[in-house]
TIDO-693082 format. One record per residue: x, y, z of N, C-alpha, C in turn; residue in three letters. Coordinates in steps of 0.05 Angstrom, whole numbers, plus 5000, padded with zeros to 4 digits. Layout:
% TIDO-693082
+------+------+------+------+------+------+------+------+------+------+
:  n_u :  n_v :  n_w : ca_u : ca_v : ca_w :  c_u :  c_v :  c_w : rest :
+------+------+------+------+------+------+------+------+------+------+
:    X :    Y :    Z :    X :    Y :    Z :    X :    Y :    Z :  ALA :
...
+------+------+------+------+------+------+------+------+------+------+
% end
This chain:
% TIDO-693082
+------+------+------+------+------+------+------+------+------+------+
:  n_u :  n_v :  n_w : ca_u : ca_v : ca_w :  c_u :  c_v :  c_w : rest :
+------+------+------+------+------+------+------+------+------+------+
: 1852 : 8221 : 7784 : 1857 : 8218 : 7756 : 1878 : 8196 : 7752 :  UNK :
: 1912 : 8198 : 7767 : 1918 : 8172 : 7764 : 1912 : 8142 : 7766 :  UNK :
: 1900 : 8145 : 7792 : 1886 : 8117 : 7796 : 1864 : 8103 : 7778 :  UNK :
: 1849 : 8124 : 7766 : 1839 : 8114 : 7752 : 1849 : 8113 : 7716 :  UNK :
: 1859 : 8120 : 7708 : 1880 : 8111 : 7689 : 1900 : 8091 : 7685 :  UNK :
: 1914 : 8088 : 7714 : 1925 : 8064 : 7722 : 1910 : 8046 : 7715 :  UNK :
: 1881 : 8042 : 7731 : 1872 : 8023 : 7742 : 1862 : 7999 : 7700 :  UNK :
: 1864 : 8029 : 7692 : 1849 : 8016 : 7660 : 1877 : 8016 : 7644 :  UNK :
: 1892 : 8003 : 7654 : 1918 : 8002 : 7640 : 1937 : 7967 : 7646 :  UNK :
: 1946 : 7953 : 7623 : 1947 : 7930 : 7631 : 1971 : 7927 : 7644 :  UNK :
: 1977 : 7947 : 7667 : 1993 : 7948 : 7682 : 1993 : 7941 : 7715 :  UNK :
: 2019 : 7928 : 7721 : 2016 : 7924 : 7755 : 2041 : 7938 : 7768 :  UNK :
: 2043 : 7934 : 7793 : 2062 : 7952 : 7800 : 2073 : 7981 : 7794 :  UNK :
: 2093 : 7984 : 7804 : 2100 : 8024 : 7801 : 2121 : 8031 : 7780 :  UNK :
: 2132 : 8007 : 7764 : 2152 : 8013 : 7747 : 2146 : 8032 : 7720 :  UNK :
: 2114 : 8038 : 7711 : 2114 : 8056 : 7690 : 2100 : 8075 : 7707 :  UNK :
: 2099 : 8083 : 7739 : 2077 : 8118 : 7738 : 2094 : 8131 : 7738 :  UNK :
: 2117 : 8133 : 7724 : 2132 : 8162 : 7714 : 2112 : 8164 : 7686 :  UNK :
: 2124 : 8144 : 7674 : 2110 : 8136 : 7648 : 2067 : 8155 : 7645 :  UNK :
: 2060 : 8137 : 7666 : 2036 : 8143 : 7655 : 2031 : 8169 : 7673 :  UNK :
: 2040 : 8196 : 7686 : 2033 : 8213 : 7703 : 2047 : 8230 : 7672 :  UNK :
: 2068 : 8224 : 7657 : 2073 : 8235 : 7635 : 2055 : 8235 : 7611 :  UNK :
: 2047 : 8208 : 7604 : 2026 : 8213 : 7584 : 1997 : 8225 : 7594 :  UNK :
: 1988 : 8222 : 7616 : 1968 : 8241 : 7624 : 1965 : 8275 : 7625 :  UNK :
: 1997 : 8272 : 7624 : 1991 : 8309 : 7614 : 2001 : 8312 : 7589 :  UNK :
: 2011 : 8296 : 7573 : 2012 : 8294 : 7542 : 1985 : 8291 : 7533 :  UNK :
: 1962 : 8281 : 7542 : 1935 : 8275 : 7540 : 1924 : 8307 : 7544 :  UNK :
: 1926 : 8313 : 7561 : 1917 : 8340 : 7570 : 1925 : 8360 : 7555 :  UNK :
: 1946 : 8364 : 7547 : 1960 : 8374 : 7522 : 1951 : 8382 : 7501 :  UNK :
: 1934 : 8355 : 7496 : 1940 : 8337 : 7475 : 1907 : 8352 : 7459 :  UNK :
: 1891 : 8345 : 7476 : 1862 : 8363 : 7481 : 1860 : 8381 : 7481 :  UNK :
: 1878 : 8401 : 7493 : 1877 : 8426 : 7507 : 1889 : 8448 : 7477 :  UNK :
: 1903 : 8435 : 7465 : 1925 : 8454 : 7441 : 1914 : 8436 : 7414 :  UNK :
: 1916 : 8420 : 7409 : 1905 : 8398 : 7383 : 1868 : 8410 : 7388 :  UNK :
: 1856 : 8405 : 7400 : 1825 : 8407 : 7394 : 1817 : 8430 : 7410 :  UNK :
: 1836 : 8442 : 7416 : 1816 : 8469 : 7427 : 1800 : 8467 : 7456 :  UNK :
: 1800 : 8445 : 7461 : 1784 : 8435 : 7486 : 1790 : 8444 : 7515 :  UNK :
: 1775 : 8463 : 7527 : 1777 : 8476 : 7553 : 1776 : 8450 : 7571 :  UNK :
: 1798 : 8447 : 7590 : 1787 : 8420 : 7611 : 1773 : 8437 : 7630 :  UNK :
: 1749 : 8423 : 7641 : 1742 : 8430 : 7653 : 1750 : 8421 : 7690 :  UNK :
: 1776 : 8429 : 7696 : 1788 : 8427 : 7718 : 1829 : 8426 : 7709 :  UNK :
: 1834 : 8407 : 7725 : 1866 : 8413 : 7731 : 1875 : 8382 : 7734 :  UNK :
: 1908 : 8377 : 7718 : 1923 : 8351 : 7730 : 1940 : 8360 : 7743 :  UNK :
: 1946 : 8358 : 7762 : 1965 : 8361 : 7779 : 1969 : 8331 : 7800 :  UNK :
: 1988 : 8328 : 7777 : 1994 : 8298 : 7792 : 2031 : 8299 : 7798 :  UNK :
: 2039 : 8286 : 7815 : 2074 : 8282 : 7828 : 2079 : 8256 : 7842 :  UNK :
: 2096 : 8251 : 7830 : 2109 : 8232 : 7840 : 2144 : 8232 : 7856 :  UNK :
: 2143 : 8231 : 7878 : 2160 : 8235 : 7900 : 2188 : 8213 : 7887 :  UNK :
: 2210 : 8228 : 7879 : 2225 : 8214 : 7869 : 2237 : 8192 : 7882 :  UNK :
: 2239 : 8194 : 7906 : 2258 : 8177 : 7932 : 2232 : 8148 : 7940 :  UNK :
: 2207 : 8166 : 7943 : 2198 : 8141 : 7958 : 2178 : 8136 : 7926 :  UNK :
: 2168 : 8144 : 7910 : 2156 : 8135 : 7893 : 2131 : 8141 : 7897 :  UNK :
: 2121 : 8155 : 7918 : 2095 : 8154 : 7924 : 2078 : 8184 : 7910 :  UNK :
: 2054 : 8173 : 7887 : 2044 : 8188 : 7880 : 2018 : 8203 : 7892 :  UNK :
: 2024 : 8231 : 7885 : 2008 : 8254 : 7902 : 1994 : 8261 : 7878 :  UNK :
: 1969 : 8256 : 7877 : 1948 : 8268 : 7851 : 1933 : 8286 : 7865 :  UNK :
: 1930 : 8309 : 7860 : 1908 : 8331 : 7865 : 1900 : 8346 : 7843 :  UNK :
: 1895 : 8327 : 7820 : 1878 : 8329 : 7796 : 1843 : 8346 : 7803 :  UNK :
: 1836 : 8365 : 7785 : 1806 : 8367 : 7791 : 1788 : 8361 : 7771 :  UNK :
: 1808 : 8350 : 7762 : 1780 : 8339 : 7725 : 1778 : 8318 : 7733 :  UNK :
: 1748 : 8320 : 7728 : 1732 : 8297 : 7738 : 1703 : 8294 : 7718 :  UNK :
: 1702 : 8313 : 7686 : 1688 : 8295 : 7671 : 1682 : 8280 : 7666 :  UNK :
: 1672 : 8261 : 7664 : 1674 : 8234 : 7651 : 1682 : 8226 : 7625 :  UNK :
: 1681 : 8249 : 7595 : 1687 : 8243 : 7571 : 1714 : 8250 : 7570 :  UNK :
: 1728 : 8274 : 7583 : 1750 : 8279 : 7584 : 1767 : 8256 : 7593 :  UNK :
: 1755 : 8248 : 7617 : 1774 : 8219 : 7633 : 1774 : 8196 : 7606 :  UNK :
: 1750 : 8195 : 7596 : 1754 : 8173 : 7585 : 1775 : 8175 : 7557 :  UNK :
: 1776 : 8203 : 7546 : 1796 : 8202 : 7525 : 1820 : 8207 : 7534 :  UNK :
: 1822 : 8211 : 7561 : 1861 : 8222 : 7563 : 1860 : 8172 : 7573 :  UNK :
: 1849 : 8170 : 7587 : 1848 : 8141 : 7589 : 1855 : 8132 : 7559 :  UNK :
: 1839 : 8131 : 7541 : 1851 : 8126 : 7512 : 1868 : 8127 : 7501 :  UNK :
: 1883 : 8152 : 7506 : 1901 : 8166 : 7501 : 1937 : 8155 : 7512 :  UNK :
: 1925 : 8144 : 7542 : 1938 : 8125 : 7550 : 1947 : 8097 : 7544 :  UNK :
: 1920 : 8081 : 7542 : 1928 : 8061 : 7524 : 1943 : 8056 : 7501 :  UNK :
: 1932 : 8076 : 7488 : 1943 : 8079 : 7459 : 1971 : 8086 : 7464 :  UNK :
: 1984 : 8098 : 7486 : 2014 : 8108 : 7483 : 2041 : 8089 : 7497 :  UNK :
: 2015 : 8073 : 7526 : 2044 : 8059 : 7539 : 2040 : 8033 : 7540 :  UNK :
: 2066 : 8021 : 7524 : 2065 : 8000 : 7517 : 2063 : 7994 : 7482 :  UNK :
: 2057 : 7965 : 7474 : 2058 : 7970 : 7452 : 2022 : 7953 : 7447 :  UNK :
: 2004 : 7967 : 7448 : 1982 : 7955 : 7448 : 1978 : 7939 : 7414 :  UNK :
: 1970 : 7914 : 7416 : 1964 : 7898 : 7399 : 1944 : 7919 : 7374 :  UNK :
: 1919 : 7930 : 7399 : 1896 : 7938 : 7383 : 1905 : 7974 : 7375 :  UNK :
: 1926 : 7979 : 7376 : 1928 : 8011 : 7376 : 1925 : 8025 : 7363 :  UNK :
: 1915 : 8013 : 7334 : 1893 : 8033 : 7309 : 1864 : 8042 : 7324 :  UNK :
: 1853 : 8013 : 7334 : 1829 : 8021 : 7340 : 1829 : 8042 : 7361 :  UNK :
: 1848 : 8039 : 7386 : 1848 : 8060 : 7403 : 1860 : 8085 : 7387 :  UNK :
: 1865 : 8087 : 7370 : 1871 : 8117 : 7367 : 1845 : 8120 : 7348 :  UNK :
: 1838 : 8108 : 7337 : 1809 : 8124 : 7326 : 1791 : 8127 : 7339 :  UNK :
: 1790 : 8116 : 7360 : 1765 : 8119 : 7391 : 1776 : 8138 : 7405 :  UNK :
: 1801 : 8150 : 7406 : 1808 : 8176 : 7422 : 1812 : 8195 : 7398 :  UNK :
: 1812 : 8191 : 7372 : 1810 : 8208 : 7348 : 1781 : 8227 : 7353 :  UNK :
: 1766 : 8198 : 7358 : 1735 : 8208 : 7352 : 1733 : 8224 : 7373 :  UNK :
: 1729 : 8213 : 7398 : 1719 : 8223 : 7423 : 1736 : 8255 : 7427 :  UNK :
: 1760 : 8256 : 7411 : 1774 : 8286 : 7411 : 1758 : 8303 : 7393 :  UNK :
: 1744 : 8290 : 7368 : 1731 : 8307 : 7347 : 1705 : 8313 : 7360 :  UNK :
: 1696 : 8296 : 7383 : 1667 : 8307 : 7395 : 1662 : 8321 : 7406 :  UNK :
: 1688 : 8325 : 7432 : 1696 : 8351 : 7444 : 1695 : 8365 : 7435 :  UNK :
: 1715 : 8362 : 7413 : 1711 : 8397 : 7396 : 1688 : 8410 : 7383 :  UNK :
: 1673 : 8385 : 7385 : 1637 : 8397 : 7373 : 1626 : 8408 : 7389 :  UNK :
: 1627 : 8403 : 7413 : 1611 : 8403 : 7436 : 1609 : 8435 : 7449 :  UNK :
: 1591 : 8447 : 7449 : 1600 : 8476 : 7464 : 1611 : 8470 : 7493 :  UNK :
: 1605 : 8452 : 7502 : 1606 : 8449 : 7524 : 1633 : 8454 : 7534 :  UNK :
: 1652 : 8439 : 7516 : 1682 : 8448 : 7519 : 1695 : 8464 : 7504 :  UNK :
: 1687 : 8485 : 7494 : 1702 : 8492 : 7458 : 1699 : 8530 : 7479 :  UNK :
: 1671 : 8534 : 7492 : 1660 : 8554 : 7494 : 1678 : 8570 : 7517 :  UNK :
: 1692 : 8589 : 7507 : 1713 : 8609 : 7530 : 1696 : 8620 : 7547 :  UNK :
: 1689 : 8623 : 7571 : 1676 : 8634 : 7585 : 1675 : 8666 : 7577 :  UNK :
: 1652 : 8686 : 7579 : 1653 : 8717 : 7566 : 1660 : 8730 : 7590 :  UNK :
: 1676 : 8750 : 7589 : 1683 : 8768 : 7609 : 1657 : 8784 : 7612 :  UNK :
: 1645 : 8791 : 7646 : 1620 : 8805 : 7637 : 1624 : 8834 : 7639 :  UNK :
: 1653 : 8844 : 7638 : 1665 : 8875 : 7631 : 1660 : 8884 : 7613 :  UNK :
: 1658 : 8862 : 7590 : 1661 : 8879 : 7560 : 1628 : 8883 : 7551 :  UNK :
: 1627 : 8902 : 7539 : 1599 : 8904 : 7531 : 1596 : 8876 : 7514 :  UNK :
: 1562 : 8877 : 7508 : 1556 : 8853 : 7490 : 1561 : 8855 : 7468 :  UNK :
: 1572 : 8861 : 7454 : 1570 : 8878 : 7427 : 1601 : 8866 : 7414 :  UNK :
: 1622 : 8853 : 7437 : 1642 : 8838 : 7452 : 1665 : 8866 : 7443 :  UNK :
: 1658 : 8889 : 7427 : 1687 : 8905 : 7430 : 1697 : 8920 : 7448 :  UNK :
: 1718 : 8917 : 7463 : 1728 : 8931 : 7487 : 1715 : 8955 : 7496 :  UNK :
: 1712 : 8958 : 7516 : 1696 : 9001 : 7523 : 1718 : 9020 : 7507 :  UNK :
: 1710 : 9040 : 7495 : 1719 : 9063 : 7486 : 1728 : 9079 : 7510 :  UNK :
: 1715 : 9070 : 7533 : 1719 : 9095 : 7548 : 1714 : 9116 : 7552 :  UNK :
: 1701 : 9130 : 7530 : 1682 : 9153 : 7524 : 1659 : 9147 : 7539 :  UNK :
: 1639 : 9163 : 7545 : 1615 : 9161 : 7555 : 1589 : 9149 : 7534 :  UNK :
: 1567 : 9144 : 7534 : 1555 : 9142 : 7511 : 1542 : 9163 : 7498 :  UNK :
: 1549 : 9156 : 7468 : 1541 : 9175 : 7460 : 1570 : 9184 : 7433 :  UNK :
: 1598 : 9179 : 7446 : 1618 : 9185 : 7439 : 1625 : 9212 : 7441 :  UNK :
: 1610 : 9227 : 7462 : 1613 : 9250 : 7465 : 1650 : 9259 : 7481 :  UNK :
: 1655 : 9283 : 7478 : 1682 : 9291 : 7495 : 1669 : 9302 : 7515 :  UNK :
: 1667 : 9286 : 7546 : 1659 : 9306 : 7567 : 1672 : 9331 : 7569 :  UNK :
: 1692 : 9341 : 7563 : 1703 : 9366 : 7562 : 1679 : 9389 : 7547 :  UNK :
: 1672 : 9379 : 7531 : 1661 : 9397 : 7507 : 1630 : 9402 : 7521 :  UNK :
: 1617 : 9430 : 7517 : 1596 : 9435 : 7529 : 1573 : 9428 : 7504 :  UNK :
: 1553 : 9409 : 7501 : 1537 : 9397 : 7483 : 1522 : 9418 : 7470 :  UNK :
: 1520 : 9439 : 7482 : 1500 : 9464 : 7474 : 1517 : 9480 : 7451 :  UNK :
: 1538 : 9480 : 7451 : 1554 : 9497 : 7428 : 1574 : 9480 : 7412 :  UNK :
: 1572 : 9494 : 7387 : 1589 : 9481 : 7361 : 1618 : 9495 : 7361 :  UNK :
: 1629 : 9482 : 7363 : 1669 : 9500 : 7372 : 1671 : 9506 : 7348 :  UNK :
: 1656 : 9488 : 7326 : 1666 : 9515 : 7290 : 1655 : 9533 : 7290 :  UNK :
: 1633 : 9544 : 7302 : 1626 : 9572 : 7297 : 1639 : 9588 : 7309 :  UNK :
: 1657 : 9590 : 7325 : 1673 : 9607 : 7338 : 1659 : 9620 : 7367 :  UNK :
: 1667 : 9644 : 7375 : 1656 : 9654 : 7399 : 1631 : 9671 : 7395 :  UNK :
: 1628 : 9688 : 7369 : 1606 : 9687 : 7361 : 1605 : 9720 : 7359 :  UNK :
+------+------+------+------+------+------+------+------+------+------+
% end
């Protein structure tokens, strides 16, 4: 995920990947709480303070996701000339996600009945296994 963020960034050398390992999870964030959008994987990116050397073991690897936290990037480091247009191209591409079941949709627990309300825990029927089905406890003993 960093490298390729980097690589679409009009940047050289190592003086902004504090910078951009930050806006990539402001991106992620950004998706994840603003549009509702499940990533489908993980950033886990570090940068080794002493030697500078970055350790990404990111697992998102969508392609629409990459390309809007990439957007998301542009639009944040630095002072981009064009940075209306990039934020309405990561505006949009955020409003698509959120259309999309593809990302919006919580996976269903397959515990809960379909019906999605928690088990009662009763048996079916809503019967009290205690209670013998053949007799009415208001009529008394009889």
């Amino acid at each position: 995920m960093f490298a390729e963020v980097k690589r679409n960034l009009p940047i050289s050398g190592n003086a902004y990947d504090f910078q951009i390992m930050d806006q990539i999870r402001a991106a992620a964030l950004d998706l994840s709480r603003t549009a509702e959008i499940i990533l489908p994987g993980t950033i886990d990116i570090s940068i080794d303070a002493e030697t500078g050397i970055v350790t990404d073991r990111s697992t998102l690897t969508d392609p629409l996701v990459t390309d809007a936290i990439i957007l998301f990037c542009q639009m944040r480091i630095g002072n981009p000339p064009n940075y209306d247009k990039l934020e309405k191209a990561y505006e949009s591409l955020k409003g698509s996600l959120r259309l999309s079941g593809d990302y919006t949709d919580y996976p269903t627990d397959p515990t809960e009945p379909d019906d999605g309300e928690p088990d009662s825990g009763e048996p079916d029927g809503g019967e009290d296994p205690g209670e013998d089905p053949g007799t009415n406890p208001a009529e008394g003993d009889g």
